[in-house]
N, C-alpha and C positions, 0 to 999 in steps of 0.2 A: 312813468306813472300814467301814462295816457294811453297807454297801449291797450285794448281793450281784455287781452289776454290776462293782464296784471292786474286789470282793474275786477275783474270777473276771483281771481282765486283769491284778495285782499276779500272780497264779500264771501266766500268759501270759508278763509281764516277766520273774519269775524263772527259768523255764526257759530263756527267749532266754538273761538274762546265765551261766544253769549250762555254757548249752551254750560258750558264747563262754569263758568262764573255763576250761571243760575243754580246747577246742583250745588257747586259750593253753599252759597245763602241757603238754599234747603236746608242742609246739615246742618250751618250754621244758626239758621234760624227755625231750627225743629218744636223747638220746646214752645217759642211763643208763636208761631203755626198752628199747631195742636190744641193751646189755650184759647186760641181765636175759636177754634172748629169747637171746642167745649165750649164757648160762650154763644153760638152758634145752633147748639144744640138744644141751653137753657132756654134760648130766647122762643125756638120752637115750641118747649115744652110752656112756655109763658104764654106764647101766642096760643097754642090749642086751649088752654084755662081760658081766657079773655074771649075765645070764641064760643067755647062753651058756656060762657055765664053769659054770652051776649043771648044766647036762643032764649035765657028766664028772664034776664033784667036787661029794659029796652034804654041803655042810659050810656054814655059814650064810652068811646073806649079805653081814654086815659082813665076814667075812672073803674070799669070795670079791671084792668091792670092792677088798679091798686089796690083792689079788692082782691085778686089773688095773691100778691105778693106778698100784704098785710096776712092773710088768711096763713100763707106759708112760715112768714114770721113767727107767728103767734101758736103756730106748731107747733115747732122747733121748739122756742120758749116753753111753751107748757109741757113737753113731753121731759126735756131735760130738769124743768124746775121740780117739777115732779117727784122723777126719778133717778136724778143725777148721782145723788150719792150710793145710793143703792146700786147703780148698775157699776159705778167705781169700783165699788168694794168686789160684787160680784167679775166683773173682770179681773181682781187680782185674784181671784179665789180659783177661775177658769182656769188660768196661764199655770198654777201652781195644779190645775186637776191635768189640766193636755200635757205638759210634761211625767207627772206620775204613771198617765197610760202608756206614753211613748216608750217611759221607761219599763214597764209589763212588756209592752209589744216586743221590745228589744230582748230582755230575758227569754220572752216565752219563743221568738227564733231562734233564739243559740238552744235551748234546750232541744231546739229539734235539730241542732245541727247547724245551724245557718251561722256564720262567722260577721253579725253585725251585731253593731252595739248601740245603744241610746245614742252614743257623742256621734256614732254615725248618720241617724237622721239631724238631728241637730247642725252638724257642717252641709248637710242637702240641702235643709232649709235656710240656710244661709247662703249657701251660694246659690239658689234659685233667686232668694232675694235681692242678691248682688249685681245678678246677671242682668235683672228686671231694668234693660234700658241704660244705655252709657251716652246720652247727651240727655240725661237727666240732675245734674250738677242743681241745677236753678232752683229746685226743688226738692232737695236732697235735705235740707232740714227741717226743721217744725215752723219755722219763720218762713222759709221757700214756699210752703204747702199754705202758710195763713195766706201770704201777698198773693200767690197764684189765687188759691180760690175767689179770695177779693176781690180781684181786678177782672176775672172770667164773670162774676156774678154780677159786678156795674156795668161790662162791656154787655151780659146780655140783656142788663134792664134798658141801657139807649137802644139795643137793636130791636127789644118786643116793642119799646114806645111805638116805634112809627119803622116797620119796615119794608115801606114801600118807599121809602127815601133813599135809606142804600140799596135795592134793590134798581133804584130808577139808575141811580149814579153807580153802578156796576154796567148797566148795559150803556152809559152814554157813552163808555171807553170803548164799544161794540162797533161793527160797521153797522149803517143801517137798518141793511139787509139781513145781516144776524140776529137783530134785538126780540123779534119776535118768535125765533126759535129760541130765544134766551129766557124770555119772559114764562115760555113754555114748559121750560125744563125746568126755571125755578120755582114753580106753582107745583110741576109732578113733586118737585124734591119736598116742598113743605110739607106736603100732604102726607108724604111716604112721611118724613121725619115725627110728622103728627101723630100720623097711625103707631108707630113705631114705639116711639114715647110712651103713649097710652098705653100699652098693652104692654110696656116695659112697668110705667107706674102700676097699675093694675095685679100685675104680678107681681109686686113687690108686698103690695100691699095684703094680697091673699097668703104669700108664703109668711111673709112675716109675724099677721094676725094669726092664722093658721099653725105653726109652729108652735109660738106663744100657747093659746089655748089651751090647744091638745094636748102640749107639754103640763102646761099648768095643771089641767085635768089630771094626768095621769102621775103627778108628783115628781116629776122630773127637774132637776137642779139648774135654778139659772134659768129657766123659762123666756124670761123678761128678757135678758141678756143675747139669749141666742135666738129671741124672734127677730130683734132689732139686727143684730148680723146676718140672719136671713134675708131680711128685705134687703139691708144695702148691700148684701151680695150678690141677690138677683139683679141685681142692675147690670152685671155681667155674665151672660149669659154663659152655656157652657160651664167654665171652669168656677164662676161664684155657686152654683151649683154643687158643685164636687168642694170646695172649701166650705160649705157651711153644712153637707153633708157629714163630714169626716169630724167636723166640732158638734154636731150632736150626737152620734155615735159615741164620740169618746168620751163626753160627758156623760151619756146617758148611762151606759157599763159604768162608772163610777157611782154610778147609786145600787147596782146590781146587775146580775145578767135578765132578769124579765124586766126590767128598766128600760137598759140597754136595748130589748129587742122592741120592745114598747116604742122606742124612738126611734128606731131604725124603720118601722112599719109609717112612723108617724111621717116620718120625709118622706118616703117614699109614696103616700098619699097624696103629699101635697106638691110634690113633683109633678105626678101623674097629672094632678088636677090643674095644674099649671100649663104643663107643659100639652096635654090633651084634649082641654079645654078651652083656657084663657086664652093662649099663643093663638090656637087656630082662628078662633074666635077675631079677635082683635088684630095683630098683628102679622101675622103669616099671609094672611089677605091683600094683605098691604106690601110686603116687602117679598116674601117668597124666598127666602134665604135660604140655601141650603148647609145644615147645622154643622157639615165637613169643612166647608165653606169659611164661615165664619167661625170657626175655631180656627184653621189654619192661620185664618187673619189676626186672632188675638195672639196668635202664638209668637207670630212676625209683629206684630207692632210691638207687644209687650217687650218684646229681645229688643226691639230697637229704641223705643223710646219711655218704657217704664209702665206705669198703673195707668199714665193717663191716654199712654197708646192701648194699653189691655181695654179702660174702659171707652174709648171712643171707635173701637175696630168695627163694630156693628153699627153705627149711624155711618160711618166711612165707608163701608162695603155698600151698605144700602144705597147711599149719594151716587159710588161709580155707576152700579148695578141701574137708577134711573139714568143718567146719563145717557149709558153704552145702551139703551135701549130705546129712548128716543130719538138718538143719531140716527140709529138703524130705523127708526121711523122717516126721520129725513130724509134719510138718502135712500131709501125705497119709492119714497114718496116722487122724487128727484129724477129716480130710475121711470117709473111709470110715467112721468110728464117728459122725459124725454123719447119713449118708448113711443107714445101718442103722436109724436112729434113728426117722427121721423113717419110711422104709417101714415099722418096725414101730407108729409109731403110725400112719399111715394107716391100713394093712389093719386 
């Protein structure tokens, strides 16, 4: 044991089993990892409110918090007390109209020839949903989904309180010399997450309103219904796009084919206006994501850890994306002071 030979590959073994033992925990511990990163996410989306209301109202910041949180409550409350029963009914009214279309869809490909049937899509959709993440167990029922959300929504109200508290106590476990390339990357990260957030709420809020409307406007079924699934499927970007796409479509053909195309015009409006406007606008500025990019990323979280890797792939991607770009600032920075170094000892 003393031999320095043996002492050397014993520190070789123990790194290999550190590292093996850490992927393990990963897997192990994926689901409430990800709840953290979502509690993580709210807290930014809290902290940008709080500093937004600080620019009108010059009054502290616990309180201006509770003035967005209360503010959020009281949404939530009112839109549901509202219209709670109404949008009940009208979802079981949707579910019995998207299967009737699927069912058309399915006839009108065999009549061309195409050897699928309704019970065909039906099993796709199942097994996509199935597939959606296998260390998703925790939250696999309706209870799972209430205690997750709970516990992501308290963990981000102590993190918007005061986040400079764990922000200090994440860098004390730093060396030194680190803290301040640390401090640095987690100020780009907020910022990035801020912008990010906004111009995700924002968009939510235009597709949502937007859909509603226009729908309303032009008599379309379910309006109310399928604005509200608009907005919270823009929260994903890409593919909530193509799902709440494909559920106005087939709604809309259910009231007629100039219905139908009426809504089909009507998304694609607010796509456009979304995605050509808002995003640039707001977000893209900020984060610079490439839209390949981050689908490929929801594609792979999604397969691996369910909805809540789909909806966290885009704050995720944006986090590594500042990261890997301020390192490369570092060690550039690192390059050229050492670069200076050596010419002035030369000369």
């Amino acid at each position: 044991m003393r031999s320095p030979l043996v002492q050397q590959e014993l520190k070789r073994a123990g790194v290999w089993f550190a590292l093996a033992v850490a992927l393990g925990l990963i897997v192990l511990l994926a689901q409430p990892i990800l709840l953290i990163l979502g509690a993580l996410v709210l807290a930014t989306m809290m902290d940008g409110g709080t500093r937004l209301l600080g620019r009108v109202l010059p009054i502290g910041r616990g309180w201006r918090l509770t003035i967005v949180l209360l503010g959020i409550v009281a949404f939530i409350a009112y839109t549901f007390y509202l219209t709670g029963s109404s949008l009940a009914a009208q979802a079981q009214a949707m579910r019995t109209i998207v299967e009737a279309q699927v069912a058309r869809i399915g006839g009108w490909m065999q009549h061309l020839g195409i050897t699928t049937t309704p019970d065909d899509f039906k099993s796709l959709a199942s097994q996509a949903m199935s597939s959606m993440g296998r260390v998703t167990a925790a939250v696999g029922t309706a209870v799972g989904v209430i205690t997750s959300l709970v516990m992501m929504v308290v963990l981000a109200i102590f993190l918007a309180v005061e986040p400079k508290l764990y922000e200090r106590g994440v860098a004390w476990m730093l060396p030194i010399d680190k803290r301040a390339h640390f401090y640095a990357i987690a100020d780009k990260m907020g910022w990035t997450l801020r912008r990010l957030m906004a111009g995700r709420l924002i968009g939510m809020t235009v597709e949502g309103v937007g859909v509603w409307l226009f729908l309303w406007i032009g008599g379309v079924p379910m309006a109310g219904l399928l604005g509200i699934l608009t907005a919270l499927f823009a929260f994903l970007p890409n593919i909530g796009a193509i799902i709440s796409g494909v559920l106005i479509i087939l709604v809309g053909f259910s009231g007629g084919t100039h219905t139908g195309f009426y809504a089909f015009g009507v998304y694609m409006v607010v796509q456009i206006i979304d995605g050509y406007l808002i995003v640039p606008m707001v977000a893209k500025k900020a984060t610079d994501l490439a839209p390949a990019l981050v689908l490929g990323a929801q594609i792979l979280l999604g397969a691996l850890f369910g909805i809540l890797g789909l909806a966290l792939a885009d704050p995720i991607v944006a986090m590594i994306k500042v990261y890997l770009e301020e390192r490369s600032k570092g060690l550039e920075t690192q390059n050229k002071a050492r670069i200076a170094e050596r010419m002035i000892g030369g000369a």
